[in-house]
C-alpha positions in Angstrom: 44.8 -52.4 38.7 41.8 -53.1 36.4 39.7 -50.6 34.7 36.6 -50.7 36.0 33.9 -51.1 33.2 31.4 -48.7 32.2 27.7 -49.0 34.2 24.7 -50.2 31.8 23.4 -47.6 29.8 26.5 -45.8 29.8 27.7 -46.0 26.6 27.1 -43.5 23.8 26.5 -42.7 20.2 28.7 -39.9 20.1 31.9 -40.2 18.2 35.3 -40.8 19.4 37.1 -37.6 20.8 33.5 -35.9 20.8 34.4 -33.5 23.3 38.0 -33.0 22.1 36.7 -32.3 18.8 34.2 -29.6 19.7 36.6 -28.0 21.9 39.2 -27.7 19.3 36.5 -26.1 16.7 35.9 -23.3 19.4 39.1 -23.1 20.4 40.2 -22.4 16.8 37.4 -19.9 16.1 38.0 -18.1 19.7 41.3 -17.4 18.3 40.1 -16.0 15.1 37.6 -13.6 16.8 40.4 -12.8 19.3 42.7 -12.1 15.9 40.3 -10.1 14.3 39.8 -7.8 17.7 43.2 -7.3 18.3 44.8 -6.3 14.6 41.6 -4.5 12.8 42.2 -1.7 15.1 46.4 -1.6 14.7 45.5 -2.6 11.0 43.3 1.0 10.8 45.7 2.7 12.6 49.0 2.3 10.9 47.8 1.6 7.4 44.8 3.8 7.1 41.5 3.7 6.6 42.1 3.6 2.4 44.9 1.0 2.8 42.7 -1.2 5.4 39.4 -0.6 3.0 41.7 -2.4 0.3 43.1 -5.4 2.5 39.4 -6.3 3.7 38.1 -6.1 -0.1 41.0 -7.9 -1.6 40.6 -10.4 0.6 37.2 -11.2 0.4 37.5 -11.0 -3.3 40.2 -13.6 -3.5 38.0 -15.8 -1.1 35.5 -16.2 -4.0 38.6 -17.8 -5.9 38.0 -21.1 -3.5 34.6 -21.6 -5.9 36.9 -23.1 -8.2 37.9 -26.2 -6.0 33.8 -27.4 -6.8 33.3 -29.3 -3.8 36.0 -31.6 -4.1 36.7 -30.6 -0.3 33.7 -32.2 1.2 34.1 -35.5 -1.4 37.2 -35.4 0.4 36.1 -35.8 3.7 33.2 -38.2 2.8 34.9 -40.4 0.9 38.2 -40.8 3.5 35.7 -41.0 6.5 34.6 -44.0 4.7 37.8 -46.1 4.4 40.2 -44.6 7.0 39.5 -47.1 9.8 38.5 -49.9 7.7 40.5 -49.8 4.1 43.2 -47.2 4.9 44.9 -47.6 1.7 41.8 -46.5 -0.4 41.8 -43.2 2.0 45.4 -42.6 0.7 44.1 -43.1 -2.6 41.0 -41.0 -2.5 43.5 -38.1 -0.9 45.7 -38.2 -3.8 43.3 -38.5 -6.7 41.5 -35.2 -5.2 44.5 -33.3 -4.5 46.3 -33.9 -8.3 42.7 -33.5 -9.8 42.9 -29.9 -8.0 46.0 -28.7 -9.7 44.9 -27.7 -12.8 41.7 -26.2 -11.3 44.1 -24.0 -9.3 45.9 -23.0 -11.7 42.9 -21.8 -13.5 41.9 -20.1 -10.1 45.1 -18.2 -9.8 44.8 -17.2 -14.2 41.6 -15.7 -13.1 43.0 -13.7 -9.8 45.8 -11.9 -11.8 42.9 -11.0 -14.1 40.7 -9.8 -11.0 44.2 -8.4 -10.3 44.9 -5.5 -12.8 41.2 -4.9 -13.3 40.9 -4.5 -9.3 42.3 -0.4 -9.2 39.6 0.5 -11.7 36.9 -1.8 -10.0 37.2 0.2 -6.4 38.5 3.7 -7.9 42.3 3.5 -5.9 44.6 6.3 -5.6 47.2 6.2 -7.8 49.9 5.6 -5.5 47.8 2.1 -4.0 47.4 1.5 -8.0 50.6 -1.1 -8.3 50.0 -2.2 -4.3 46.9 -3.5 -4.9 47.6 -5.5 -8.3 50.0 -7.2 -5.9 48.4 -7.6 -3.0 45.8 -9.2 -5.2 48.4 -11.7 -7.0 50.4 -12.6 -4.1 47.3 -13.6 -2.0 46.0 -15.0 -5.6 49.0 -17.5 -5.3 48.2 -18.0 -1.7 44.4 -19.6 -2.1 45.8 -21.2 -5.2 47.8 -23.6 -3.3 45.4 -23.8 -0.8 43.0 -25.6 -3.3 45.0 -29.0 -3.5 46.3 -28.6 -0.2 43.3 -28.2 1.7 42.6 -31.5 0.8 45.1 -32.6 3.8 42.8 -31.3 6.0 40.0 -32.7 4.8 41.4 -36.2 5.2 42.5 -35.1 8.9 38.8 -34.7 9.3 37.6 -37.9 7.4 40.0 -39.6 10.0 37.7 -37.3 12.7 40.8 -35.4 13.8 38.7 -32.0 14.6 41.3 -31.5 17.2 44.3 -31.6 14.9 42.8 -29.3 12.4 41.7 -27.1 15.0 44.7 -27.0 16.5 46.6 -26.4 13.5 44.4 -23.5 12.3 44.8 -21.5 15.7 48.1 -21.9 15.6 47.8 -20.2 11.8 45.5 -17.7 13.3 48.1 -17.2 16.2 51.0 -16.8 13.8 49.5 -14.8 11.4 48.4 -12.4 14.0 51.8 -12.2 15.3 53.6 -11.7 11.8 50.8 -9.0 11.0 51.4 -7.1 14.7 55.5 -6.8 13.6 54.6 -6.1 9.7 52.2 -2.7 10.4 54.2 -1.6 13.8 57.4 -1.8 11.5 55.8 0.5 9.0 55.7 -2.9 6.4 53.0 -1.8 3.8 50.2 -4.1 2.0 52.5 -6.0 0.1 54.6 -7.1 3.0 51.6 -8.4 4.8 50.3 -10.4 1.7 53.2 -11.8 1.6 54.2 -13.1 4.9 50.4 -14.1 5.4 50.3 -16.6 2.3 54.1 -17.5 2.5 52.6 -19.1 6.4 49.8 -20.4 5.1 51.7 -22.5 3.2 53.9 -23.9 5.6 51.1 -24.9 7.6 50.2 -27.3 4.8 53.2 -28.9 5.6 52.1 -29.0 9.3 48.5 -30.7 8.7 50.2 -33.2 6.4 53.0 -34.0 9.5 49.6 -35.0 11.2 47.8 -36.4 9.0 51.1 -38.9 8.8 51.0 -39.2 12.4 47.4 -40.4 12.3 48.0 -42.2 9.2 51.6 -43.3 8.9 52.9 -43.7 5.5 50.8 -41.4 4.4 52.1 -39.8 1.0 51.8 -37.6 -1.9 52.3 -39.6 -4.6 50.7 -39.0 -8.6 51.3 -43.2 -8.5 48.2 -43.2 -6.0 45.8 -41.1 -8.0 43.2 -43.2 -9.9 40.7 -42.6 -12.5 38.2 -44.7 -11.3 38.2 -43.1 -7.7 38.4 -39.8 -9.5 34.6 -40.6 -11.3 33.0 -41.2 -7.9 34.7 -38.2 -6.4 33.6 -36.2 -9.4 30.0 -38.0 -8.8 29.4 -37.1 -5.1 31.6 -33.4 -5.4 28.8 -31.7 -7.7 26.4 -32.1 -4.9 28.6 -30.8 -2.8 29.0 -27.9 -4.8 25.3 -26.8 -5.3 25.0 -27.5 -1.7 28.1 -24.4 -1.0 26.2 -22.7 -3.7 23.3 -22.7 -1.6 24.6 -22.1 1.5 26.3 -19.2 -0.1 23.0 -17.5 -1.2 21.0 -18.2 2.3 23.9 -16.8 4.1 24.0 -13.4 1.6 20.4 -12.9 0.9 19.3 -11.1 4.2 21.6 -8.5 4.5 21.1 -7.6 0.5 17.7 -8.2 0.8 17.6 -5.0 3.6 20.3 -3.1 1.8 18.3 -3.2 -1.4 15.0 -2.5 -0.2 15.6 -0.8 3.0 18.6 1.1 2.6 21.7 1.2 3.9 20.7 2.1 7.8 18.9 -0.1 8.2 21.1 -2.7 6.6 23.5 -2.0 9.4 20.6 -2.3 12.3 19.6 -5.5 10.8 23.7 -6.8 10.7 24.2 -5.8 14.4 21.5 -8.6 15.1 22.9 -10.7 12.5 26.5 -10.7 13.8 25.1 -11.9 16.8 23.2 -14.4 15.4 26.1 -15.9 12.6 27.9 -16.4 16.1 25.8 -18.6 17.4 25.0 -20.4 13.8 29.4 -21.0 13.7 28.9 -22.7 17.3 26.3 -25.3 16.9 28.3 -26.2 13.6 31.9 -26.7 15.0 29.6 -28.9 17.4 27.3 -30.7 14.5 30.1 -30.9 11.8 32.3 -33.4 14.2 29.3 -36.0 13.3 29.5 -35.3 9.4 32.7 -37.9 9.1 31.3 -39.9 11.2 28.3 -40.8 9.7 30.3 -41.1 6.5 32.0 -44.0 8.5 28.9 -45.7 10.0 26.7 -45.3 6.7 29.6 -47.3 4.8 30.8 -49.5 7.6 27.4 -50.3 10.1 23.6 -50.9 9.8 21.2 -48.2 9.6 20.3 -48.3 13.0 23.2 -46.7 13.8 22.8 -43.6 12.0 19.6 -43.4 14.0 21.7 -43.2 17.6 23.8 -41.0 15.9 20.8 -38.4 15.3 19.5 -39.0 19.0 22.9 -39.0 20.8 24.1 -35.7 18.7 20.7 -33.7 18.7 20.5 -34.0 22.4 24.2 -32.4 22.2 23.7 -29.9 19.9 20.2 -28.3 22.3 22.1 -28.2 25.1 24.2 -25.4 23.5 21.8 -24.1 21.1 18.8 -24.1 23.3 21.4 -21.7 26.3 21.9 -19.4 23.3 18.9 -18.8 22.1 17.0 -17.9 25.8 19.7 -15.9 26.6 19.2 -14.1 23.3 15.7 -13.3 23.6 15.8 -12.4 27.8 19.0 -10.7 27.6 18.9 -9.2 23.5 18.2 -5.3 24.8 21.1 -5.2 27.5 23.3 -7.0 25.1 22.8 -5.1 22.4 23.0 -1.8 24.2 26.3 -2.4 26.1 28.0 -3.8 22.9 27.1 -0.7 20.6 25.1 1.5 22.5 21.9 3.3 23.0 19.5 3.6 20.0 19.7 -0.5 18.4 16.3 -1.4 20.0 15.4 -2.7 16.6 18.3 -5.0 16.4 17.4 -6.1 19.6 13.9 -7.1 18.4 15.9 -8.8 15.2 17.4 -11.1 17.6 14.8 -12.0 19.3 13.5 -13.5 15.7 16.8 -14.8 15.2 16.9 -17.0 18.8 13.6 -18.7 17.9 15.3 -19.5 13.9 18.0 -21.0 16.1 15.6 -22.9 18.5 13.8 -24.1 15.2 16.7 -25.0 13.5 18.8 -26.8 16.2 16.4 -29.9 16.7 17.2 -30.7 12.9 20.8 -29.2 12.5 22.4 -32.8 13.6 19.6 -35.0 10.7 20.8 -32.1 8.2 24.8 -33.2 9.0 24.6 -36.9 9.1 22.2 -37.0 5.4 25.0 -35.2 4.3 27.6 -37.2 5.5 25.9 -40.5 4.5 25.1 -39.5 0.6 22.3 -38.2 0.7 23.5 -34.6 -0.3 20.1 -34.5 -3.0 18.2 -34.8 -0.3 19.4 -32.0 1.7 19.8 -29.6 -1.4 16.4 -30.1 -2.1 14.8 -29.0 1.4 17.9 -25.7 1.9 16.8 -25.1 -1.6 13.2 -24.9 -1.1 14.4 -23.1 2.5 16.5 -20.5 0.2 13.0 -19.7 -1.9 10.8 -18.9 0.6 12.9 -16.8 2.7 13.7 -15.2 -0.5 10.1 -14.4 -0.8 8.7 -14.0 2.3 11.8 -11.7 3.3 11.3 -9.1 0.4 7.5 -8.7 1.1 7.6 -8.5 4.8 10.6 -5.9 4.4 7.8 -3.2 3.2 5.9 -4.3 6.0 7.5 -4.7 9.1 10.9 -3.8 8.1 14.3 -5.2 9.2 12.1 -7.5 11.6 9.9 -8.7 8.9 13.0 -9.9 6.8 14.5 -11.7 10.0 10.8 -13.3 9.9 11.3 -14.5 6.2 14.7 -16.1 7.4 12.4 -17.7 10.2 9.9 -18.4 7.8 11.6 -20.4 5.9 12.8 -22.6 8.2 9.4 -23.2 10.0 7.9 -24.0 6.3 11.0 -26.2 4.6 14.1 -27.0 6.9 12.1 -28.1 10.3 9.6 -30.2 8.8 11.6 -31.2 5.7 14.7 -32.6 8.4 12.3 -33.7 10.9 9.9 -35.9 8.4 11.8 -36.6 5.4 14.9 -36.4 6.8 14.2 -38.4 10.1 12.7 -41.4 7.9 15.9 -41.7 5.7 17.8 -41.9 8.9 15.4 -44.2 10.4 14.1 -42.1 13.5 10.6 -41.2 14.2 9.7 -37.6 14.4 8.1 -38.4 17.8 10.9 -40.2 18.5 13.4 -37.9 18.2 11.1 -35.4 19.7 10.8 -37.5 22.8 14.3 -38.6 23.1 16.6 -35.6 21.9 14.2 -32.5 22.5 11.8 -33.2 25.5 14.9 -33.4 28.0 15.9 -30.1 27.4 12.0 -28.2 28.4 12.8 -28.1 31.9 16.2 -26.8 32.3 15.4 -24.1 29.4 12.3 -23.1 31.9 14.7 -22.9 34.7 17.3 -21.0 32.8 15.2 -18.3 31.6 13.6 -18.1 35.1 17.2 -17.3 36.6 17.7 -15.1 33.5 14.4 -12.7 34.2 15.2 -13.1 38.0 18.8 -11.1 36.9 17.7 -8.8 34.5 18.1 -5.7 36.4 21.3 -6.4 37.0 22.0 -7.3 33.8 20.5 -3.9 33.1 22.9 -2.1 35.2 26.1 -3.1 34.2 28.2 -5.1 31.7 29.6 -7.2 34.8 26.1 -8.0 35.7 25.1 -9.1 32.2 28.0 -11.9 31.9 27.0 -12.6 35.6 23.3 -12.6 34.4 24.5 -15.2 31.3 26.8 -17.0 33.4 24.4 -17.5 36.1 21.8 -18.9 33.7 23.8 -20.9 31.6 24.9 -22.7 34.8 21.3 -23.3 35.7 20.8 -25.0 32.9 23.5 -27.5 32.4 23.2 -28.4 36.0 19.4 -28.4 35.7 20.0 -30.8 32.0 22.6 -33.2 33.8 20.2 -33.5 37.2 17.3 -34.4 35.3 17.5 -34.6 31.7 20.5 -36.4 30.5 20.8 -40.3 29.8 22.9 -42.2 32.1 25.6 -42.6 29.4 25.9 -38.8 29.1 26.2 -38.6 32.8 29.3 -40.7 32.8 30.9 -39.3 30.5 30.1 -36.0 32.0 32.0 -37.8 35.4 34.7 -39.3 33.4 35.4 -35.6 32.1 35.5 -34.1 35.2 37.4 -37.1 36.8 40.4 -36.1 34.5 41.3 -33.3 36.3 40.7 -34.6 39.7 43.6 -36.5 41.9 43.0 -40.3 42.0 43.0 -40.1 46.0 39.8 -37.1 45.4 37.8 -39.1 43.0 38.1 -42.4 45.9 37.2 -40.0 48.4 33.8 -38.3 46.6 32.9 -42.0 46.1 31.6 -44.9 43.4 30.8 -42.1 40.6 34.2 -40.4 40.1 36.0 -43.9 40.5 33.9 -45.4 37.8 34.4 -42.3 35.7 37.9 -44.2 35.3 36.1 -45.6 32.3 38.0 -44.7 29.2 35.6 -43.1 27.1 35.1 -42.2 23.6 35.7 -38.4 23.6 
């Protein structure tokens, strides 16, 4: 039987596996946060509350170790995007010049753990009996991130092939294991140093399972010193340091708020300000396991197509991104009392306020998030340093003098500042005409479409607030109901025929062939193979 072919209009700049992709990213952070509710409180209960304050700090302390692989990570990515479909055999290249260039950088990591190491027990004032625990616990998770340097560079290259749903498969299957290994360790009455160990002796082997992917996307694949070259090394070494200011960056917006409250504010309000901010880091993770799936492929397209194409790119995936950053940020402001009172109770009404800053920084940010990915995947990482670094500044600023002011709320207006002074007109300007789309354009095309089903979601939102008041049932029903409203409400009127197919094609999947005959010419078209 022939496949019937795709209506006009249908097709799509979205990348291959699009939805896959995305679904994979959350999938793999739904597991984490699942992780993370499920052993903190067995962690606290059978280790203790000194033992658990010295797992969470020598962990995040090692995590600072992964500076040392100084953006060779996202050169990685770039540079494999570029040449997997095309020149294959320069991908393999590129993946084993970064990932022997990485040893000796870890090794210099790991020297500089067992430093951090034996000068850790004095550092955070242990009891004598953790003393030798937590020189261990330090090393042995040391060795752990070590490795992780060169090897991470497998994943990368799984995502310059644009194999989200590999490595997000692969990393809740870590997550999964690691959670089950930790469950047996502390119920068993293993200590600290059992737990480091088991944790990094697994995430080793899962190197071993991202590479038995990466050879099933790439066969042949190979680690091999033969393949690294000097030459690809200098334009790895050339695009990497952007990448590393860029982390760098990053690194400071994503600190600055909470020390900026701590510091001037104190320590109580510091924790009403990170109630809003948990909240609000959630959503930020969301939109980019959806925005990072176009970072490869614009790598691709930059390299391998005409500039035009980067401009559907920014239409096609700004378009994708509001439809899940525009639902989160309505329901934040409607629904950011209730919500904050049924997670942690009566007496956050400032958080609550916090957030409602926080869901216009995300409907601010979200227009732009998609330009900010794709100059970043196509080289133009000075570009994109320049406007976060200017972003950094003046939330800096404007966050420290509105803290005296208004308090918590006036530094969640610095972060929002910043963003409505550098990042939305810096993306939206500069960055739209180096991608070659209009700010009206992109306005009219990617943004406008989304007005009326935001209306109509916050209008069913209000209409169910007193229920949402009432009960923790009635506020999912509440953000259920609305969320609903507005995809249905998007799809009805707001989405381009291409999106609408693939929206049928989706849903066709799961249908019997004899249903989608039966409910007529739009689920038997959706037959269409699609990309995503």
């Amino acid at each position: 039987m022939a496949t019937p072919t795709a209506p006009p209009g249908a097709t799509s700049a979205l990348p291959q596996r699009f939805g896959r992709n995305v679904i994979m990213n959350y999938a793999a952070q739904g597991t984490a946060a699942l992780s993370a509710i499920i052993v903190t409180p067995l962690l606290l209960h059978h280790l203790g509350k000194s033992a658990f304050g010295v797992w969470v700090l020598a962990s995040s302390a090692v995590l600072y170790l992964e500076l040392f692989e100084l953006g060779f990570g996202g050169a990685t990515t770039k540079l494999v995007a570029e040449d997997a479909e095309k020149r294959p055999e320069q991908a393999l290249q590129t993946l084993n010049t970064t990932f022997f260039a990485l040893i000796p950088l870890a090794l210099l990591a790991l020297g500089v753990g067992v430093g951090i190491a034996f000068a850790f027990p004095s550092l955070i004032h242990v009891t004598p009996e953790l003393h030798h625990q937590v020189i261990l616990v330090v090393i042995i998770l040391s060795v752990g991130l070590a490795i992780s340097i060169p090897g991470d560079t497998i994943g990368g290259a799984l995502v310059g092939h644009q194999r989200f749903d590999m490595l997000g498969l692969s990393n809740s299957l870590l997550v999964a294991t690691t959670m089950v290994a930790t469950i047996v360790i502390v119920v068993l009455g293993g200590g600290l140093v059992a737990l480091a160990t088991a944790l990094t002796v697994i995430g080793i082997l899962f190197h071993f399972v991202r590479f038995w992917m990466l050879r099933r996307v790439q066969p042949g694949a190979r680690i091999s010193y033969h393949l690294a070259d000097r030459a690809r090394l200098r334009e790895v070494m050339h695009v990497s340091g952007w990448f590393l200011l860029n982390a760098v960056i990053l690194a400071i917006y994503n600190a600055c708020d909470v020390l900026v409250v701590g510091v001037v504010l104190g320590l109580r309000d510091a924790a009403v300000y990170a109630v809003a901010s948990k909240l609000a880091t959630a959503a930020v993770q969301g939109l980019d396991s959806l925005a990072q799936v176009f970072f490869p492929y614009a790598s691709a397209t930059a390299r391998n197509k005409d500039r035009g194409a980067l401009t559907e790119i920014v239409a096609d995936g700004t378009r994708a991104a509001m439809l899940v950053g525009m639902i989160i940020s309505v329901m934040y402001v409607v629904l950011a009392e209730p919500g904050i009172k049924a997670w942690v109770g009566p007496g956050y009404g400032t958080s609550a306020h916090v957030l409602m800053v926080f869901a216009a920084v995300i409907v601010l940010s979200t227009p732009v998030r998609v330009i900010n990915v794709t100059l970043s995947g196509s080289g133009r990482l000075p570009l994109v340093c320049l406007i976060r670094g200017t972003e950094v500044a003046i939330n800096l600023a404007l966050s420290i003098a509105l803290a005296y002011v208004l308090g918590p709320v006036g530094v969640a207006i610095g972060t929002l500042g910043g963003i409505a002074l550098a990042r939305f007109p810096g993306f939206l300007f500069v960055g739209g005409r180096a991608v070659g789309i209009a700010p009206l354009t992109l306005l009219r095309r990617s943004v406008l479409p989304h007005l009326l089903p935001l209306a109509a979601d916050a209008a069913v939102l209000l209409a169910l607030r007193g229920v949402a008041n009432r009960s923790v049932p009635g506020l999912i029903l509440d953000a259920v109901a609305g969320s609903v409203t507005y995809v249905a409400v998007y799809f009805a009127f707001g989405a381009t025929s291409g999106e609408r197919h693939r929206a049928r094609a989706a849903i066709a999947k799961y249908l019997p062939p004899r249903w989608r005959h039966n409910l007529g010419g739009s689920f038997a078209d959706a037959d269409v193979p699609s990309q995503g």
